[in-house]
mmCIF file of the N, C-alpha and C atoms, coordinates in Angstrom:
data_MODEL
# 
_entry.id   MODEL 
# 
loop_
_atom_site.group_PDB 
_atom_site.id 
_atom_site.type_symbol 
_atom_site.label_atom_id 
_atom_site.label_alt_id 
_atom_site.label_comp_id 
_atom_site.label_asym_id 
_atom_site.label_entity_id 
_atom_site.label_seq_id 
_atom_site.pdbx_PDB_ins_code 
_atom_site.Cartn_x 
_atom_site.Cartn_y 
_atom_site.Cartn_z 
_atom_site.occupancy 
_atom_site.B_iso_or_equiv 
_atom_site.pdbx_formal_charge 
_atom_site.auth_seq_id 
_atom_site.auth_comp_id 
_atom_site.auth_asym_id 
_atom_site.auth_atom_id 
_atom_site.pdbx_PDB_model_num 
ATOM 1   N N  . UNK A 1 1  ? -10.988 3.038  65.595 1.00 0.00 ? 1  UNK A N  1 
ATOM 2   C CA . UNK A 1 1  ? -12.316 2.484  65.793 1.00 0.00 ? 1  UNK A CA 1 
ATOM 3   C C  . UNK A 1 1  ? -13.314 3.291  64.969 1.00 0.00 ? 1  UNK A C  1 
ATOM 4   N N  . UNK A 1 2  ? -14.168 2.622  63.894 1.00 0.00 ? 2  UNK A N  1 
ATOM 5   C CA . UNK A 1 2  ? -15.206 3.460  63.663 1.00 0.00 ? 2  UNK A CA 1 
ATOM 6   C C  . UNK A 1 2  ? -16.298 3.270  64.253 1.00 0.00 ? 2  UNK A C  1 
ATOM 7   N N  . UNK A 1 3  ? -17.139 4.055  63.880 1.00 0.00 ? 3  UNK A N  1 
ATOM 8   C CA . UNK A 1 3  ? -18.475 4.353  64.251 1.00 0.00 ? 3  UNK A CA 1 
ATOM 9   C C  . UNK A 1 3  ? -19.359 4.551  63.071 1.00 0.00 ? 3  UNK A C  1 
ATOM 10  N N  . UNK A 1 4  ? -20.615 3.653  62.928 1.00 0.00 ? 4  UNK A N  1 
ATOM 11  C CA . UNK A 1 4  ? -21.826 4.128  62.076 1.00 0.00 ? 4  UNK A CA 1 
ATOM 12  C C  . UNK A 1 4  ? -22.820 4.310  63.135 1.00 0.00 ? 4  UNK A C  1 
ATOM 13  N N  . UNK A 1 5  ? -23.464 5.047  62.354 1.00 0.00 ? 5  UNK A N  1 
ATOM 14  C CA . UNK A 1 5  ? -24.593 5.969  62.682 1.00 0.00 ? 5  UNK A CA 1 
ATOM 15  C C  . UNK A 1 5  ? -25.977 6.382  61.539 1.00 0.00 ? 5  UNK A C  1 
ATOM 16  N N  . UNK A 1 6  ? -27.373 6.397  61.870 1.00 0.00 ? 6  UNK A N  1 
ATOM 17  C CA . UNK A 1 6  ? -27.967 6.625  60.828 1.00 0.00 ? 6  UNK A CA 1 
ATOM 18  C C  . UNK A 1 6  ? -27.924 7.764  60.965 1.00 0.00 ? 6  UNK A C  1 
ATOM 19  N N  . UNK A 1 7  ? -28.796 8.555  59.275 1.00 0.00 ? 7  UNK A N  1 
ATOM 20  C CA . UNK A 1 7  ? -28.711 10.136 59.391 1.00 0.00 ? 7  UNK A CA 1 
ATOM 21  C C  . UNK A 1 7  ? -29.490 10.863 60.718 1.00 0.00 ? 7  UNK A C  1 
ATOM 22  N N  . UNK A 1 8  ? -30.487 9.877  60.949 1.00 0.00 ? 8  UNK A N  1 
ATOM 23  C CA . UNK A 1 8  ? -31.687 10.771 61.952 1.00 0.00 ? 8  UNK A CA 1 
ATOM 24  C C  . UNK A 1 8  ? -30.936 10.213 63.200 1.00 0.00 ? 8  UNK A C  1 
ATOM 25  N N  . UNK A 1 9  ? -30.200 9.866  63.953 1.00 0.00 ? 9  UNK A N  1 
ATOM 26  C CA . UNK A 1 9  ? -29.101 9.503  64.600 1.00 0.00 ? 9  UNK A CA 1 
ATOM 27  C C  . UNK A 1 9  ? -28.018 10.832 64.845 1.00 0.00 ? 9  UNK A C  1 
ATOM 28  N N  . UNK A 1 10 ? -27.842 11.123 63.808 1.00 0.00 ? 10 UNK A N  1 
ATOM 29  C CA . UNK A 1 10 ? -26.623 11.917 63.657 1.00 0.00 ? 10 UNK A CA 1 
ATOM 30  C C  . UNK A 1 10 ? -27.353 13.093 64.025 1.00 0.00 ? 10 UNK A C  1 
ATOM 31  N N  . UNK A 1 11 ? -28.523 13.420 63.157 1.00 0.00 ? 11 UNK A N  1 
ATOM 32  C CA . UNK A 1 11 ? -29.151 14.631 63.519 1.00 0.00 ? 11 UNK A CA 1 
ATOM 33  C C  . UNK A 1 11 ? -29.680 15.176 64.851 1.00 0.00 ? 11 UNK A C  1 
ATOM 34  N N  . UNK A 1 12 ? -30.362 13.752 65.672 1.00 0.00 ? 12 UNK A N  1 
ATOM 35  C CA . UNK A 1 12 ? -30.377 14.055 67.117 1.00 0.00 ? 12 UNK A CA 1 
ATOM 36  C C  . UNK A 1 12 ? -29.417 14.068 68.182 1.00 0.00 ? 12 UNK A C  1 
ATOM 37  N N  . UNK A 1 13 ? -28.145 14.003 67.774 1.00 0.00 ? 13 UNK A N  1 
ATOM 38  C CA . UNK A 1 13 ? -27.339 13.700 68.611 1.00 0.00 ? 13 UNK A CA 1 
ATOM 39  C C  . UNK A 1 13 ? -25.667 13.966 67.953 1.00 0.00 ? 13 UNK A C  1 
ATOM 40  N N  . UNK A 1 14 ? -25.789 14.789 67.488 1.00 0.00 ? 14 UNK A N  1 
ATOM 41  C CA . UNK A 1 14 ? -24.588 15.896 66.788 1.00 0.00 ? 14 UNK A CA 1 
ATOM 42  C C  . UNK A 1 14 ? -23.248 15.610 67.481 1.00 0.00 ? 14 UNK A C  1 
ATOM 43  N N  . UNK A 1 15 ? -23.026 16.398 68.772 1.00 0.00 ? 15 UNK A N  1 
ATOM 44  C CA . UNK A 1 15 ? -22.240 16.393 69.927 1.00 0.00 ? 15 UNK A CA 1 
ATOM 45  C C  . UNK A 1 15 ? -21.819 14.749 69.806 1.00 0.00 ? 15 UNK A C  1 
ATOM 46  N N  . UNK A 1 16 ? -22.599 13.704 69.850 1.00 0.00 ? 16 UNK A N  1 
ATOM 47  C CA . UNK A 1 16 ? -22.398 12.523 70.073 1.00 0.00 ? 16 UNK A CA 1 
ATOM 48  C C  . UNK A 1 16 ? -21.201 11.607 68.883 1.00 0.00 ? 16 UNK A C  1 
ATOM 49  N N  . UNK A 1 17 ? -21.503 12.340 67.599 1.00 0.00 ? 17 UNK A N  1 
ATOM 50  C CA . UNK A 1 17 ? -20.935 12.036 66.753 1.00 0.00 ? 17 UNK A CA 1 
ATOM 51  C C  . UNK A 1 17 ? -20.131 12.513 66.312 1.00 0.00 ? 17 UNK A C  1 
ATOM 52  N N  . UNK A 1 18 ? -19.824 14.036 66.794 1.00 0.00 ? 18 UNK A N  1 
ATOM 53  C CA . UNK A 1 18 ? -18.384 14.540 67.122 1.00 0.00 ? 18 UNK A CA 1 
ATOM 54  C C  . UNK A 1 18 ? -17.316 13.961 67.930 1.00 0.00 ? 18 UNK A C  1 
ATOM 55  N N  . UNK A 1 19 ? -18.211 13.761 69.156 1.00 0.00 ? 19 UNK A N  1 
ATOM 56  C CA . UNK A 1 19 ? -16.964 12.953 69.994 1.00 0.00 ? 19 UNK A CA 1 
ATOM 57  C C  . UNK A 1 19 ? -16.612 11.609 69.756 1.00 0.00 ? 19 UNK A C  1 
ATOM 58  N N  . UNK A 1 20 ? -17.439 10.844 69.147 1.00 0.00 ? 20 UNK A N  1 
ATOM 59  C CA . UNK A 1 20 ? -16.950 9.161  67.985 1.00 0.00 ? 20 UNK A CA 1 
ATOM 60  C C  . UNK A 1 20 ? -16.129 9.875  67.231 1.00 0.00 ? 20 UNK A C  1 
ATOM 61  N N  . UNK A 1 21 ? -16.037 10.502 66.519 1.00 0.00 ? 21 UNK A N  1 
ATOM 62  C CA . UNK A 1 21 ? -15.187 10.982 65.254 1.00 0.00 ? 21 UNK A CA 1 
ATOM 63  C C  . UNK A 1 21 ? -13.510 11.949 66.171 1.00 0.00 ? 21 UNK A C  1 
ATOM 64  N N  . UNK A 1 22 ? -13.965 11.598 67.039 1.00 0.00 ? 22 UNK A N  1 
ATOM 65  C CA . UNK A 1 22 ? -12.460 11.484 68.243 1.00 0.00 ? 22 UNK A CA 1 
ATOM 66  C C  . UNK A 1 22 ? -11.403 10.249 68.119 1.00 0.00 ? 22 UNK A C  1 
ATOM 67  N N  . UNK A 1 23 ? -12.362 9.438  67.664 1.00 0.00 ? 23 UNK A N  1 
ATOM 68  C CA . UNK A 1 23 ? -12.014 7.803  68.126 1.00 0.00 ? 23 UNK A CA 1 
ATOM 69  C C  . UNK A 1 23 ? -12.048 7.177  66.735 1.00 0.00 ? 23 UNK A C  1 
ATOM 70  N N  . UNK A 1 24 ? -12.313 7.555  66.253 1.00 0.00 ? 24 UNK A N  1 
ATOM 71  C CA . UNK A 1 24 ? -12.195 7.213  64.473 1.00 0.00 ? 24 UNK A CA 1 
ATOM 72  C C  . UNK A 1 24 ? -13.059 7.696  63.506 1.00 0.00 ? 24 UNK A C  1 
ATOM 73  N N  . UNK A 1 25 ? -13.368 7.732  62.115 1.00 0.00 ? 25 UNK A N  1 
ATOM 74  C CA . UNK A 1 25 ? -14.541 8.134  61.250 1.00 0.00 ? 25 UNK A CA 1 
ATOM 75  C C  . UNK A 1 25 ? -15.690 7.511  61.894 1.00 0.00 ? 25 UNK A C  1 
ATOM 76  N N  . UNK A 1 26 ? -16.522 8.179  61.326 1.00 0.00 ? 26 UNK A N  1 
ATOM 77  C CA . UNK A 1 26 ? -18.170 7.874  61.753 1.00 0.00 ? 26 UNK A CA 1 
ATOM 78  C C  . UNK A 1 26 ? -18.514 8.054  60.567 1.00 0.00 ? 26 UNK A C  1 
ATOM 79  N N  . UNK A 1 27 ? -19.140 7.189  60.192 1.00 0.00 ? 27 UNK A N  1 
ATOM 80  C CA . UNK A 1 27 ? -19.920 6.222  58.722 1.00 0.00 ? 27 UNK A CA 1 
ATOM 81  C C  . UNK A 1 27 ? -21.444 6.619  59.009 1.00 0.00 ? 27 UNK A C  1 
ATOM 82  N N  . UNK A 1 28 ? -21.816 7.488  58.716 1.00 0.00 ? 28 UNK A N  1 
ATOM 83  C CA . UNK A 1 28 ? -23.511 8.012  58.773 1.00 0.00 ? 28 UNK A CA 1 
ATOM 84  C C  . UNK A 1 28 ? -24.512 7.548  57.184 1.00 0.00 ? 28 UNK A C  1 
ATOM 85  N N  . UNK A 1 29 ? -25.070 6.325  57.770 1.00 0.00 ? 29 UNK A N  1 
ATOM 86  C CA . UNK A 1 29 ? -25.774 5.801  56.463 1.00 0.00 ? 29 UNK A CA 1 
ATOM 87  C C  . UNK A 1 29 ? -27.162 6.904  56.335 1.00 0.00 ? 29 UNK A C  1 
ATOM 88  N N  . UNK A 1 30 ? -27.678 6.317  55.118 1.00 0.00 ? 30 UNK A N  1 
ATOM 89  C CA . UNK A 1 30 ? -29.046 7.131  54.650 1.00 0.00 ? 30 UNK A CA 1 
ATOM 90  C C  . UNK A 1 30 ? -30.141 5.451  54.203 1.00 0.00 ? 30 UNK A C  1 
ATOM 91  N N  . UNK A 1 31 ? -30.865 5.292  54.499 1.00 0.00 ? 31 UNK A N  1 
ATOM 92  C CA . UNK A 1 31 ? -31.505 4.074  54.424 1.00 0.00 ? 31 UNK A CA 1 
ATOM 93  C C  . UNK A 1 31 ? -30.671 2.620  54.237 1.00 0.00 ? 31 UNK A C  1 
ATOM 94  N N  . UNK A 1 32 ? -29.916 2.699  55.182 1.00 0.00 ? 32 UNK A N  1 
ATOM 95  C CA . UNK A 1 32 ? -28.968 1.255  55.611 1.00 0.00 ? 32 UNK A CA 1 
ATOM 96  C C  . UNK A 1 32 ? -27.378 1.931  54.412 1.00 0.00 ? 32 UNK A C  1 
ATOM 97  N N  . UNK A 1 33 ? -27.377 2.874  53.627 1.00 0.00 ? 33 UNK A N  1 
ATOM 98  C CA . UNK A 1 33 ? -26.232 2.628  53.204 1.00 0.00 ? 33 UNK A CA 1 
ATOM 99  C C  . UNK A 1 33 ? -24.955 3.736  53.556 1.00 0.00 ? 33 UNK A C  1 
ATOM 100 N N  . UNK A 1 34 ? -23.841 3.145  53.508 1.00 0.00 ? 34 UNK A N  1 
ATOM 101 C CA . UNK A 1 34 ? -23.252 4.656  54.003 1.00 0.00 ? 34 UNK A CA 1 
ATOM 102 C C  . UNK A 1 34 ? -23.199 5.718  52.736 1.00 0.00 ? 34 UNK A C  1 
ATOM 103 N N  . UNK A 1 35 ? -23.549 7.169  53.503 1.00 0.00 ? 35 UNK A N  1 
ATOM 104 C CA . UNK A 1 35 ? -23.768 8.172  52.421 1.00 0.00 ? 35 UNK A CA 1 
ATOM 105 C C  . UNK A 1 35 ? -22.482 9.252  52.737 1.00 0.00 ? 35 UNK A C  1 
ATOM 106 N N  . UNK A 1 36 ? -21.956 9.778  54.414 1.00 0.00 ? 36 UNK A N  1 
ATOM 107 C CA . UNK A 1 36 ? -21.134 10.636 54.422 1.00 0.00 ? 36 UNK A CA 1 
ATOM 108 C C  . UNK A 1 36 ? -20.808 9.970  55.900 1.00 0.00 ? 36 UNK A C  1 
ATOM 109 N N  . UNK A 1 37 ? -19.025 10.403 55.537 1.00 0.00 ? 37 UNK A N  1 
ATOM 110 C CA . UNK A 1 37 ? -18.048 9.797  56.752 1.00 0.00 ? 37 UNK A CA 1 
ATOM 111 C C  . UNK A 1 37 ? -17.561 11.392 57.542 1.00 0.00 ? 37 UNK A C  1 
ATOM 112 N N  . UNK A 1 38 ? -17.849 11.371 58.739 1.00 0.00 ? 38 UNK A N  1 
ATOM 113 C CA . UNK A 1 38 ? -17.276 12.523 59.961 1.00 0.00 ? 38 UNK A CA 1 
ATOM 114 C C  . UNK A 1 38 ? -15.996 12.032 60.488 1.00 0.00 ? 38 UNK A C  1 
ATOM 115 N N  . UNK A 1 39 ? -14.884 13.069 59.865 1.00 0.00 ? 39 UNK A N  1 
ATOM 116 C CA . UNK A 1 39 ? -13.558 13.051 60.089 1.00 0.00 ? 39 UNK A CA 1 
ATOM 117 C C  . UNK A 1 39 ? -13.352 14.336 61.482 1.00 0.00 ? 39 UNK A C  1 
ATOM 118 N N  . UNK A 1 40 ? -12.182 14.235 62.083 1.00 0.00 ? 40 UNK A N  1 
ATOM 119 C CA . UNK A 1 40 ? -11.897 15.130 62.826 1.00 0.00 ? 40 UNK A CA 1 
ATOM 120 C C  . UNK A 1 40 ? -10.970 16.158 61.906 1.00 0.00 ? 40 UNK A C  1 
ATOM 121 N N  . UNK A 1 41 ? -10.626 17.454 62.002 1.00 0.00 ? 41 UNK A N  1 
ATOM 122 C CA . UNK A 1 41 ? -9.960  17.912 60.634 1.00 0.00 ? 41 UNK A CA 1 
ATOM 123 C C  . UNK A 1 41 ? -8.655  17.316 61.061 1.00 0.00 ? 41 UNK A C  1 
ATOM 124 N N  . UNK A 1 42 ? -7.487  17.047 61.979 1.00 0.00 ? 42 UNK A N  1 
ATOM 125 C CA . UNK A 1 42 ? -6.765  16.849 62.013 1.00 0.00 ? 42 UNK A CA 1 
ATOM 126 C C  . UNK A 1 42 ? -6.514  15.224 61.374 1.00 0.00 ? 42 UNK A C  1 
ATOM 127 N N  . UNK A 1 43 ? -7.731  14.628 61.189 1.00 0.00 ? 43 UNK A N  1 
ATOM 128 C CA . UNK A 1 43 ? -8.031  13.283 60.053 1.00 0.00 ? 43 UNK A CA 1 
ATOM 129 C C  . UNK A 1 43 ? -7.990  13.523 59.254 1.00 0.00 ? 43 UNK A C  1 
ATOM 130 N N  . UNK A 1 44 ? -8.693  14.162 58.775 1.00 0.00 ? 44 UNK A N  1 
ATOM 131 C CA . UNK A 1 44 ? -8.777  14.911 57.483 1.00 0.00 ? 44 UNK A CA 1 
ATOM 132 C C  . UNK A 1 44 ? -7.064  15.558 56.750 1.00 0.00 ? 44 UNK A C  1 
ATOM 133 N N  . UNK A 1 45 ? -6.587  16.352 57.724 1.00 0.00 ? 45 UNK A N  1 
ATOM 134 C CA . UNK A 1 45 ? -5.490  16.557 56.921 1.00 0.00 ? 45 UNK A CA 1 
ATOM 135 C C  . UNK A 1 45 ? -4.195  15.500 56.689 1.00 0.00 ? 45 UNK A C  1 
ATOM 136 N N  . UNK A 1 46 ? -4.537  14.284 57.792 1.00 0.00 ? 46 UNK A N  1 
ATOM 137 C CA . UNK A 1 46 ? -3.582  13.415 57.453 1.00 0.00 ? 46 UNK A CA 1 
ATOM 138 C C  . UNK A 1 46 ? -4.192  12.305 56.151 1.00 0.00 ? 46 UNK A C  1 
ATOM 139 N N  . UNK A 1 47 ? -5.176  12.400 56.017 1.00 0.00 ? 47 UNK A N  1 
ATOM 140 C CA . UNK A 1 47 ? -5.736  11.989 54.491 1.00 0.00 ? 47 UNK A CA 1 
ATOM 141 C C  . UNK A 1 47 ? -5.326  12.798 53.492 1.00 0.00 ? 47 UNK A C  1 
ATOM 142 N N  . UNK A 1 48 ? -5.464  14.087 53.597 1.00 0.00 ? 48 UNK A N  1 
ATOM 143 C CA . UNK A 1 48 ? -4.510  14.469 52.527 1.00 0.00 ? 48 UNK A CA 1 
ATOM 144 C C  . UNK A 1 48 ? -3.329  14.644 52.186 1.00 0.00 ? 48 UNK A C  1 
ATOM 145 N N  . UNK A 1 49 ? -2.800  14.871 53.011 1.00 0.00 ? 49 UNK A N  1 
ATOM 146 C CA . UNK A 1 49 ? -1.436  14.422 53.295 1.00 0.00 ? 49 UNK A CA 1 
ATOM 147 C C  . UNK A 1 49 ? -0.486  15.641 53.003 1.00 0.00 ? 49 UNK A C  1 
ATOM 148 N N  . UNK A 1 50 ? -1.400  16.863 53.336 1.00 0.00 ? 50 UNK A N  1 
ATOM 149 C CA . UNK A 1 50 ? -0.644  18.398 53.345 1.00 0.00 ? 50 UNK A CA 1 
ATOM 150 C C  . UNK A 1 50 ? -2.032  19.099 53.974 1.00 0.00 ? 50 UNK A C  1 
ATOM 151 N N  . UNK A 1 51 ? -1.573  19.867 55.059 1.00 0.00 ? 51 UNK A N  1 
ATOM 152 C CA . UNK A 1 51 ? -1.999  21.139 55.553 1.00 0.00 ? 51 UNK A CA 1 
ATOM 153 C C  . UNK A 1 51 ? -3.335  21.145 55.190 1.00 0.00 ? 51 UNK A C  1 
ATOM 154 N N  . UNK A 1 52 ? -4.302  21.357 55.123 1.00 0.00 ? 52 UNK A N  1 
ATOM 155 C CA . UNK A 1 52 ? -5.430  22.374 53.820 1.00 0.00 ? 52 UNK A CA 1 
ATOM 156 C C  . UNK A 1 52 ? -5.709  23.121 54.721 1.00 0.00 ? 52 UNK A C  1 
ATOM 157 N N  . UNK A 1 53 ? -5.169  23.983 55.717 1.00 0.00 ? 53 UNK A N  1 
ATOM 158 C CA . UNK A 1 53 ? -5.384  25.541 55.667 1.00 0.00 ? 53 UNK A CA 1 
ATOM 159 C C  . UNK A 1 53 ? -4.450  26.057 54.767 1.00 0.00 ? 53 UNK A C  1 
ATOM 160 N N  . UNK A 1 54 ? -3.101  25.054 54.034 1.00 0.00 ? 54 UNK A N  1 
ATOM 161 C CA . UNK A 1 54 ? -2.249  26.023 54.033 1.00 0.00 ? 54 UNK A CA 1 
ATOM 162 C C  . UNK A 1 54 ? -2.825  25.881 52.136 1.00 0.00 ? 54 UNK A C  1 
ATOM 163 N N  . UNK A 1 55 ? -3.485  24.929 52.124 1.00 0.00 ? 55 UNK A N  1 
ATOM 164 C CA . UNK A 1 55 ? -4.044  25.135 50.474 1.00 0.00 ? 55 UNK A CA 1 
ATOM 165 C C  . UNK A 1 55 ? -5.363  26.154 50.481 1.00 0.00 ? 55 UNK A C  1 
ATOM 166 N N  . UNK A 1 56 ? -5.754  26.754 51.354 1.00 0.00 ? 56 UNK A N  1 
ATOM 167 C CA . UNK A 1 56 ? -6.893  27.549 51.224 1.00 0.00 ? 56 UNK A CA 1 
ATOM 168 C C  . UNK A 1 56 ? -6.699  28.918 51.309 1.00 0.00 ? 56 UNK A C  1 
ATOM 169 N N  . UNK A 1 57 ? -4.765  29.289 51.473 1.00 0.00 ? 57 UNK A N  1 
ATOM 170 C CA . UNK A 1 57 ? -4.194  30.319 51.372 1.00 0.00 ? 57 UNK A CA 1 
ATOM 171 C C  . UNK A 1 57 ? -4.274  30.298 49.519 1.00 0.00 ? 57 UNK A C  1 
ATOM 172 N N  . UNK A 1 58 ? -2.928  31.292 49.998 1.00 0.00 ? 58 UNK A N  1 
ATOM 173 C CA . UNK A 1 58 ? -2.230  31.579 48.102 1.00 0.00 ? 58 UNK A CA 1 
ATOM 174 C C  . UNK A 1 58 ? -1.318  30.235 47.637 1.00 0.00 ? 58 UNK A C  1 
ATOM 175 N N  . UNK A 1 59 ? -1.457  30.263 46.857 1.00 0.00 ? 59 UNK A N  1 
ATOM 176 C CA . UNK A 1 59 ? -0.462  29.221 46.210 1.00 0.00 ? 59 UNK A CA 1 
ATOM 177 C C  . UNK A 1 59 ? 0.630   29.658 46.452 1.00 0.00 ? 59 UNK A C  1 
ATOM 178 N N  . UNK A 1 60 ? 1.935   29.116 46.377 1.00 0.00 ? 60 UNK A N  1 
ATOM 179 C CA . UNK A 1 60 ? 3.101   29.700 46.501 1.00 0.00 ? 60 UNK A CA 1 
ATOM 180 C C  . UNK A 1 60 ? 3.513   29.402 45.026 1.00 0.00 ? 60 UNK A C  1 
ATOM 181 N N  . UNK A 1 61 ? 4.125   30.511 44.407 1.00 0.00 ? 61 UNK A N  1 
ATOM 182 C CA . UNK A 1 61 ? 4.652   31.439 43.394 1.00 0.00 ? 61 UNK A CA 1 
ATOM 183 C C  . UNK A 1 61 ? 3.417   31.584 42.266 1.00 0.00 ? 61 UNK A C  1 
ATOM 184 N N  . UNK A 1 62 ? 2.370   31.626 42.563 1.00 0.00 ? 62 UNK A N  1 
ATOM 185 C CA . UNK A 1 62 ? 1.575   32.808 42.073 1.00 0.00 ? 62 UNK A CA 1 
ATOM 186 C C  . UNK A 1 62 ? 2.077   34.145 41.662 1.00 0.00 ? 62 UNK A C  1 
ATOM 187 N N  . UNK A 1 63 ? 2.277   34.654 42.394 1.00 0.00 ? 63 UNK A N  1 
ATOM 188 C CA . UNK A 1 63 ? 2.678   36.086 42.194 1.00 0.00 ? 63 UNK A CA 1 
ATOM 189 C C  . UNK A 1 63 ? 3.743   36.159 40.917 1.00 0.00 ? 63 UNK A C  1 
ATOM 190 N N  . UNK A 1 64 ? 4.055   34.438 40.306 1.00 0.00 ? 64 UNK A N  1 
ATOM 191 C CA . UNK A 1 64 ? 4.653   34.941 39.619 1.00 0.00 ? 64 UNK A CA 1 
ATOM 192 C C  . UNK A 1 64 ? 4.416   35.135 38.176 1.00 0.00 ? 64 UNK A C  1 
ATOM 193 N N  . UNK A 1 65 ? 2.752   34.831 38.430 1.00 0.00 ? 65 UNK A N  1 
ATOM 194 C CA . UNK A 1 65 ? 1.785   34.276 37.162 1.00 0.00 ? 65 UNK A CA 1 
ATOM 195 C C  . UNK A 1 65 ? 1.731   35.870 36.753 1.00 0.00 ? 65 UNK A C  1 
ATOM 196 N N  . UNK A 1 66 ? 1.880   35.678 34.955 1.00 0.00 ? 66 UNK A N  1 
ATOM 197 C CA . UNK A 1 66 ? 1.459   37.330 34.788 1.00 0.00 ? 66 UNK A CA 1 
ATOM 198 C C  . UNK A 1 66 ? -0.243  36.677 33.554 1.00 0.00 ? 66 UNK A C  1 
ATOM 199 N N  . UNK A 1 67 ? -0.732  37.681 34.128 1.00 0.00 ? 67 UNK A N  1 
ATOM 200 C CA . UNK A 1 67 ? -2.083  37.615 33.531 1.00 0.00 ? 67 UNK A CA 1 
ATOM 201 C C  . UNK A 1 67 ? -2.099  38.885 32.397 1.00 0.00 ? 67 UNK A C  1 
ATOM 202 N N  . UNK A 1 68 ? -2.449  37.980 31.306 1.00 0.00 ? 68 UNK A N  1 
ATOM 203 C CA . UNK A 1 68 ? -2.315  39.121 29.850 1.00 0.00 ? 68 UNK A CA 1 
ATOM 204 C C  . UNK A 1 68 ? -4.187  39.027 29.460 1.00 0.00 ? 68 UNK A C  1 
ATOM 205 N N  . UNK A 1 69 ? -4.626  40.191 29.623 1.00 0.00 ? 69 UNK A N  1 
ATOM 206 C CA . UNK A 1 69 ? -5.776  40.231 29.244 1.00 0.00 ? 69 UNK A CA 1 
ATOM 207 C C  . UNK A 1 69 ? -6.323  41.302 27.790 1.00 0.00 ? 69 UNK A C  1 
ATOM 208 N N  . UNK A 1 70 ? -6.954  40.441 26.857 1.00 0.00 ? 70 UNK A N  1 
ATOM 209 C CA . UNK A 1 70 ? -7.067  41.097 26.004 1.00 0.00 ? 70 UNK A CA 1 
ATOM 210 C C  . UNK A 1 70 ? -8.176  42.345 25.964 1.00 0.00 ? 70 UNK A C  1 
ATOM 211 N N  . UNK A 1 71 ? -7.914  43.305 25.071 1.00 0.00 ? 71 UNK A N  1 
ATOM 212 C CA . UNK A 1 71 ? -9.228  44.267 25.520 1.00 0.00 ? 71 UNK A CA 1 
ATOM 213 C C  . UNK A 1 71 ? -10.145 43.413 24.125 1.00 0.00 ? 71 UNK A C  1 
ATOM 214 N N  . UNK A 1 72 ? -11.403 44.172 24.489 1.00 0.00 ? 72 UNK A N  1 
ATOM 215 C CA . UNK A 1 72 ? -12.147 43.285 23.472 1.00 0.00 ? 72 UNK A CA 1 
ATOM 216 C C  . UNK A 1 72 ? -12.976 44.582 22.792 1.00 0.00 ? 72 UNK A C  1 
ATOM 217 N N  . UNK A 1 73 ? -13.523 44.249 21.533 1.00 0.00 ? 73 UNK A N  1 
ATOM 218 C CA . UNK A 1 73 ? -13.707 45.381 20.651 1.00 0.00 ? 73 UNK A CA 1 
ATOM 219 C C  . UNK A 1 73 ? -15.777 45.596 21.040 1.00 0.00 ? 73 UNK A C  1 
ATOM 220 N N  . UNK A 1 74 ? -15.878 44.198 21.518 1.00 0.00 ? 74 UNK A N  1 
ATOM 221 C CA . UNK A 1 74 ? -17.506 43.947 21.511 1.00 0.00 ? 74 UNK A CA 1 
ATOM 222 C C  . UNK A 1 74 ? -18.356 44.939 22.405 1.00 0.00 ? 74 UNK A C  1 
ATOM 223 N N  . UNK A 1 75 ? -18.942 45.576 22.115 1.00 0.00 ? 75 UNK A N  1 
ATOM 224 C CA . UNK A 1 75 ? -20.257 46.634 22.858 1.00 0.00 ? 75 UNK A CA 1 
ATOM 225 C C  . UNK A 1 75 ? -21.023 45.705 23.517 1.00 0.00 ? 75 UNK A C  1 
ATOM 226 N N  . UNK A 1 76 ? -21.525 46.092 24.542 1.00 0.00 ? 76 UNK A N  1 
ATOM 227 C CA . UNK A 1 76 ? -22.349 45.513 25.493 1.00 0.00 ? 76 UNK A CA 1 
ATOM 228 C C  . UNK A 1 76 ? -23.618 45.157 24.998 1.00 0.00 ? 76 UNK A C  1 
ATOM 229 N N  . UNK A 1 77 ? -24.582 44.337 25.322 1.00 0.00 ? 77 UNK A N  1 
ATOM 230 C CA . UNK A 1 77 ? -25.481 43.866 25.027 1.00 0.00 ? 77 UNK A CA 1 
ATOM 231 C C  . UNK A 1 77 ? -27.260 44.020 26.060 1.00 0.00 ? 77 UNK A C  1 
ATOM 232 N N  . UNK A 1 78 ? -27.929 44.396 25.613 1.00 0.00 ? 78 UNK A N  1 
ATOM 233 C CA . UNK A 1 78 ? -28.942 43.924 26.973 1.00 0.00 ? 78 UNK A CA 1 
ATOM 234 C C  . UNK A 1 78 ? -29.332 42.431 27.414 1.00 0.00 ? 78 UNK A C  1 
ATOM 235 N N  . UNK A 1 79 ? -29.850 42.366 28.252 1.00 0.00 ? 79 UNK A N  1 
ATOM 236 C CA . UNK A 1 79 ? -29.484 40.599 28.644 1.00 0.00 ? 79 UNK A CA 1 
ATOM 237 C C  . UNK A 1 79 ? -31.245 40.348 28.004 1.00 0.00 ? 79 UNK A C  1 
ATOM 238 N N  . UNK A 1 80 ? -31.082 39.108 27.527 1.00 0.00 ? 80 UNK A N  1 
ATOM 239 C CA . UNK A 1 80 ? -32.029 38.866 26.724 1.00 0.00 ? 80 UNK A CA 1 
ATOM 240 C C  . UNK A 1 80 ? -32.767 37.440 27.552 1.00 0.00 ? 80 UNK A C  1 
ATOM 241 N N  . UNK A 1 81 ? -34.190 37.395 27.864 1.00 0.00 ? 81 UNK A N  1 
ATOM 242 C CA . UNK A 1 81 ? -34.603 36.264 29.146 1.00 0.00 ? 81 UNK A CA 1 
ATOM 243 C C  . UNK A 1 81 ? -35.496 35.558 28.364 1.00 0.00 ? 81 UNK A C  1 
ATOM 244 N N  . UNK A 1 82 ? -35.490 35.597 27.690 1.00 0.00 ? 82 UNK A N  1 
ATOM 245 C CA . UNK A 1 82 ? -36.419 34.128 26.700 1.00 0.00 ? 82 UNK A CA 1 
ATOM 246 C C  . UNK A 1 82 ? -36.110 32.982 27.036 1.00 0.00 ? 82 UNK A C  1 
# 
């Protein structure tokens, strides 16, 4: 089931549109149109269709990335605000 809601709606009544977004997205328009949809995260991660705590960790095999950094010959500069 969704739920719309306007923004000044949403804003007085927060709690209210958390617990709709129990029961399906909540569609929060901005002058009649919809602008942003309130997922529950466990919605949310079945939209993405993997974890995203587990993408907001490390990647898995990173560690196996080797990072080659060059040295550089250039002298520092003063920062110039023109």
């Amino acid at each position: 089931m969704t739920t719309q809601v306007t923004s000044r709606e949403f804003n007085q009544d927060t709690s209210g549109a958390k617990r709709a977004a129990e029961r399906g997205p909540v569609f929060i328009t901005d002058r009649g149109k919809p602008s942003h949809v309130l997922l529950t995260f466990d919605a949310y991660e079945r939209l993405l269709g993997v974890h995203a705590v587990e993408r907001l960790g490390d990647p898995a095999g990173v560690e196996d990335v080797e990072l080659v950094v060059q040295p550089s010959n250039e002298r520092p500069r003063p920062a110039s605000f023109d």
